[in-house]
C-alpha positions in Angstrom: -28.2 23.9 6.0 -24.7 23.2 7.1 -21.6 24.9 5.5 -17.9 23.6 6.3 -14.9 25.6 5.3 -11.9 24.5 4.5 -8.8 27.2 4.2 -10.5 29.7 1.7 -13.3 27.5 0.6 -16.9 27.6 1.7 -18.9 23.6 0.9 -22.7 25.0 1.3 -24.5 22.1 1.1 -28.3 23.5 0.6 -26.9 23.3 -3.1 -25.7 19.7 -4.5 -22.0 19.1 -3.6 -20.2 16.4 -6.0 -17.0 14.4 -4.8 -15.1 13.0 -7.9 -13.4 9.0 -7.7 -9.7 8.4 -7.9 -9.2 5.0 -7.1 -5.3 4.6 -7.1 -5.6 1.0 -6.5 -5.1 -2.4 -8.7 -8.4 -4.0 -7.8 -11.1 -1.8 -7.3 -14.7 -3.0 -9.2 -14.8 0.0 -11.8 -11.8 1.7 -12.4 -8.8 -0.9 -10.7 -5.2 -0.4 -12.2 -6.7 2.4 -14.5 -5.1 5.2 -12.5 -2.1 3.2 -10.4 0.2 5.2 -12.2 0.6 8.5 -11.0 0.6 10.5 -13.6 -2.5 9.0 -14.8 -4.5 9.5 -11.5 -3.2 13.0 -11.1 -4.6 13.7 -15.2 -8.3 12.2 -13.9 -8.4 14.0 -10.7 -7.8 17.1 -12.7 -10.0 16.0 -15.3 -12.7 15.7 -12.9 -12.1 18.9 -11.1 -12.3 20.9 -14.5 -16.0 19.0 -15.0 -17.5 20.3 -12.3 -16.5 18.0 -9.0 -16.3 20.0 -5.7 -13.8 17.4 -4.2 -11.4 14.8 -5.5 -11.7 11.7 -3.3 -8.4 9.8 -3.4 -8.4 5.8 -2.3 -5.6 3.8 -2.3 -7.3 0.2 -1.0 -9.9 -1.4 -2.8 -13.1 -1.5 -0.6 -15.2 -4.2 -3.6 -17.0 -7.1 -2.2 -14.7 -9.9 -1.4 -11.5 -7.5 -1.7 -8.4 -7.7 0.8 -7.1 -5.3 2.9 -3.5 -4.1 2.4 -0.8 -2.4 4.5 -0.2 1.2 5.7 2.6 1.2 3.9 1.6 0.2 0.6 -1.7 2.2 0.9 0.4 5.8 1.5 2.9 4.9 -1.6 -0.1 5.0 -3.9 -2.0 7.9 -2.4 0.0 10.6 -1.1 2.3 11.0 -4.4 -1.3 11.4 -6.0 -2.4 14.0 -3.5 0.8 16.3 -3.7 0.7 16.2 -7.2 -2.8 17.7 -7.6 -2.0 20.2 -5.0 0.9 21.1 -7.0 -1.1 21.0 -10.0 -4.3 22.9 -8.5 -3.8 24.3 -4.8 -7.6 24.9 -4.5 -8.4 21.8 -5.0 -10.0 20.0 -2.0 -9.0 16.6 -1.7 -10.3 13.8 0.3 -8.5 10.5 1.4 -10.7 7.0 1.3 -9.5 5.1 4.3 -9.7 3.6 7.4 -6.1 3.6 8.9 -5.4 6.6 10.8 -2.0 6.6 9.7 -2.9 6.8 6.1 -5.4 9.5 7.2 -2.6 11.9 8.6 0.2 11.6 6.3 -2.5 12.5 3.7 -4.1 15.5 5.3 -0.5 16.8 6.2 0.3 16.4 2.6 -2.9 19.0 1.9 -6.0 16.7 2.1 -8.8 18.2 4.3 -11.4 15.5 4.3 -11.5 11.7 5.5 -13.6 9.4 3.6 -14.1 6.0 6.4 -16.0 3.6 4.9 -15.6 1.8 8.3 -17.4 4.6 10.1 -14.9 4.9 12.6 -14.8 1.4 13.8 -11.8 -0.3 12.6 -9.3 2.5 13.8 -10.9 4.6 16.3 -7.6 7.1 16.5 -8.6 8.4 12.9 -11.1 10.7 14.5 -8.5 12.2 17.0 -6.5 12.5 13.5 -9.2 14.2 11.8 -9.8 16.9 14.7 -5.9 17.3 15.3 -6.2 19.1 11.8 -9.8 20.0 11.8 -10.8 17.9 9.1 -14.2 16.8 7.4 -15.0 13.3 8.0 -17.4 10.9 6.4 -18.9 8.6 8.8 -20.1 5.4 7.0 -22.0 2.4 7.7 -20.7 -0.5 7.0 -22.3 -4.4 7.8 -18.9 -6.8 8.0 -16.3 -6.0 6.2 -15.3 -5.8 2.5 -14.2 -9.1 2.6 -17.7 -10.7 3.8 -19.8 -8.2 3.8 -22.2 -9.2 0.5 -22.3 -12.9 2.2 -25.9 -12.9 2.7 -26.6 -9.2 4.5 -29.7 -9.4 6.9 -31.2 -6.4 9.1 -34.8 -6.6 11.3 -34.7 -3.0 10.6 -32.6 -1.9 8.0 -33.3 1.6 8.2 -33.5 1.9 12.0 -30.3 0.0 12.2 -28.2 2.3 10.1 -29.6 5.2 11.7 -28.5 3.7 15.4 -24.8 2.8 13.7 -24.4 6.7 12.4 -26.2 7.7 15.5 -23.4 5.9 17.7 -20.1 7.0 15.6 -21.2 10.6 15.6 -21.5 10.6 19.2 -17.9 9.2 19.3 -16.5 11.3 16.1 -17.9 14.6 18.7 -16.3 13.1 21.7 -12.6 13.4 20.1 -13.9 16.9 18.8 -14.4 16.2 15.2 -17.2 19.3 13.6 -17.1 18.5 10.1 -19.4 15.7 9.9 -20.7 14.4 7.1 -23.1 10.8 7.2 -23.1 8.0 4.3 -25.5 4.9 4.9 -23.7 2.9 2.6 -25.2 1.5 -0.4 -23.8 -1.6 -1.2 -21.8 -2.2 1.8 -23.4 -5.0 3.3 -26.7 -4.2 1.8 -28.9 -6.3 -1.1 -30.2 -5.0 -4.1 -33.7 -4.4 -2.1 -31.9 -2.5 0.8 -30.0 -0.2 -1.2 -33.4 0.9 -3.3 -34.9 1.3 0.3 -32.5 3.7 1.6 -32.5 5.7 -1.7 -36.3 6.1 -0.5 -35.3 7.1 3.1 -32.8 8.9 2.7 -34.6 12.3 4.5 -34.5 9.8 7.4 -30.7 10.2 7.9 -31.0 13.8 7.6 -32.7 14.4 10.7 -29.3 13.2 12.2 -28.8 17.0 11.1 -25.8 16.4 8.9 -25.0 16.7 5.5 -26.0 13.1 3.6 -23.6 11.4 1.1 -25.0 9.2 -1.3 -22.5 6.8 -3.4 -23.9 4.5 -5.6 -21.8 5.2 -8.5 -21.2 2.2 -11.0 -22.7 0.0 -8.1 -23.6 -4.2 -8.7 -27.0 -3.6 -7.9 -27.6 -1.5 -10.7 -26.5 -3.9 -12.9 -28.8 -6.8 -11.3 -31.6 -4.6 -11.7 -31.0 -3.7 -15.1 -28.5 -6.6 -16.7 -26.2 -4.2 -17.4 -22.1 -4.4 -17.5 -19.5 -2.3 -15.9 -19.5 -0.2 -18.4 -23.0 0.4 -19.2 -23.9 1.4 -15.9 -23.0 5.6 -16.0 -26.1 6.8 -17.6 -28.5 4.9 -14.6 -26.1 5.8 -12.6 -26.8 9.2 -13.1 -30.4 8.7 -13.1 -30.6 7.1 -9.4 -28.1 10.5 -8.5 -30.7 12.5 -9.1 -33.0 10.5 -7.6 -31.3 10.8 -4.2 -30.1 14.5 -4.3 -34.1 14.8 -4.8 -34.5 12.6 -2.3 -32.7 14.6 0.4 -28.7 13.7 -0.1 -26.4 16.6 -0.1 -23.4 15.1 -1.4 -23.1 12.5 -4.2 -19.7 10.3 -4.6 -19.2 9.5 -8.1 -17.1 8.2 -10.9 -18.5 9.9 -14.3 -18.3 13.8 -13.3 -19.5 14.7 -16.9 -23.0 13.5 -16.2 -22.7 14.0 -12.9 -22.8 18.0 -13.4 -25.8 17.7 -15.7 -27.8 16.0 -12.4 -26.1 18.7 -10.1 -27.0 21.6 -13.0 -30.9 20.2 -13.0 -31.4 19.8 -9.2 -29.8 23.1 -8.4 -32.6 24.8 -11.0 -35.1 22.2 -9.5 -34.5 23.4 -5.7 
């Protein structure tokens, strides 16, 4: 099993490895305008670091069905005020920065980040891999079917499975072609994917491991747990934490989630499990 380091810290990921949300942004589905003041993301990202989350995952664009993209500029005013702080706060914290633009990506790992979170995969800024090995950072590669904007507009795949395994297959062979090591794979539950195909990648997920990387699972609050169940927003953390489990289980490495507090329960009764 893979272990990254990152200045004196070790992620092993044979043992579950949990990355805590900080959406900084006014629109995103769960937690929009909650934390766009700076203060108040900086109190949750230490909030979740105190219960239990190995990395604090800062995003400053919402990625929600049907949301718009915003600028550079805009994006890095939200984030890396957010990122400093924490550092201040906590400098062994390990912070990672949800985004596509490469230029978000680099003023956030020179302000201490160490991981990049592209829910693009690679594909909408290709120089944010040459960012990521310029300072040796981790780097999600996600799949992705559109874009935020259309993406839930009627998702189809011949092979869902197969086709998400090609997409990852493809960006890590580019992601190792700038010299990027830190690689870490995400097929993307709800981006671009119906209720159907995000159960069946829960149930496949040992089939993205044999890319030999380190699996992220985030489902975390997601629409398609409140279709299955007819549950709100805010009814959705304790299912949530439920289908976790299920995919650490499963074969995921690394789950992306939003309520830390149950989140260390699943990580505390899979770690005794494995």
């Amino acid at each position: 099993m893979k272990k990254y380091k990152f200045g004196n810290i070790v992620l092993d990921f044979s043992k579950p490895i949990f990355m805590g949300i900080v959406n900084v942004t006014t629109d995103s589905f769960s937690d929009g305008g909650k934390y766009l003041d700076t203060k108040k993301a900086v109190k949750q990202g230490l909030l979740l670091a105190s219960q239990g989350a190995d990395i604090i995952d800062i995003g400053g664009e919402s990625t929600r069905p049907g949301s718009d993209f915003i600028s550079a500029g805009e994006e890095l005013s939200r984030t890396i005020p957010v990122i400093k702080s924490l550092l201040k706060k906590n400098s062994e914290l390990l912070i990672s920065i949800d985004t596509t633009k490469s230029e978000v990506a680099e003023e956030a790992l020179k302000a201490g980040a160490v991981i990049i979170n592209d829910i693009s995969g690679g594909t909408f800024d290709e120089r944010i891999f040459k960012v990521a090995a310029s300072f040796n950072a981790g780097f999600v590669i996600m799949h992705i079917k559109g874009n935020p904007k259309t993406m839930q507009k009627n998702p189809t795949y011949k092979n869902l499975i197969k086709e998400i395994y090609t997409f990852l297959e493809q960006q890590i062979a580019v992601a190792k072609k700038y010299k990027v090591k830190k690689i870490i794979i995400d097929p993307g539950i709800g981006f671009g994917k119906t209720v159907k195909h995000n159960f069946k990648i829960l149930d496949h997920i040992n089939d993205f491991k044999l890319l030999g990387y380190p699996v992220l699972i985030g489902l975390s609050r997601k629409t398609f747990i409140g279709k299955t169940l007819n549950l709100d927003l805010n009814e959705r953390d304790i299912p949530t934490a439920i289908l976790e489990s299920i995919a650490l289980h499963n074969g995921a490495s690394m789950i992306r989630t939003h309520n830390m507090e149950l989140g260390l329960m699943a990580k505390q009764l899979i770690t005794a499990l494995r």
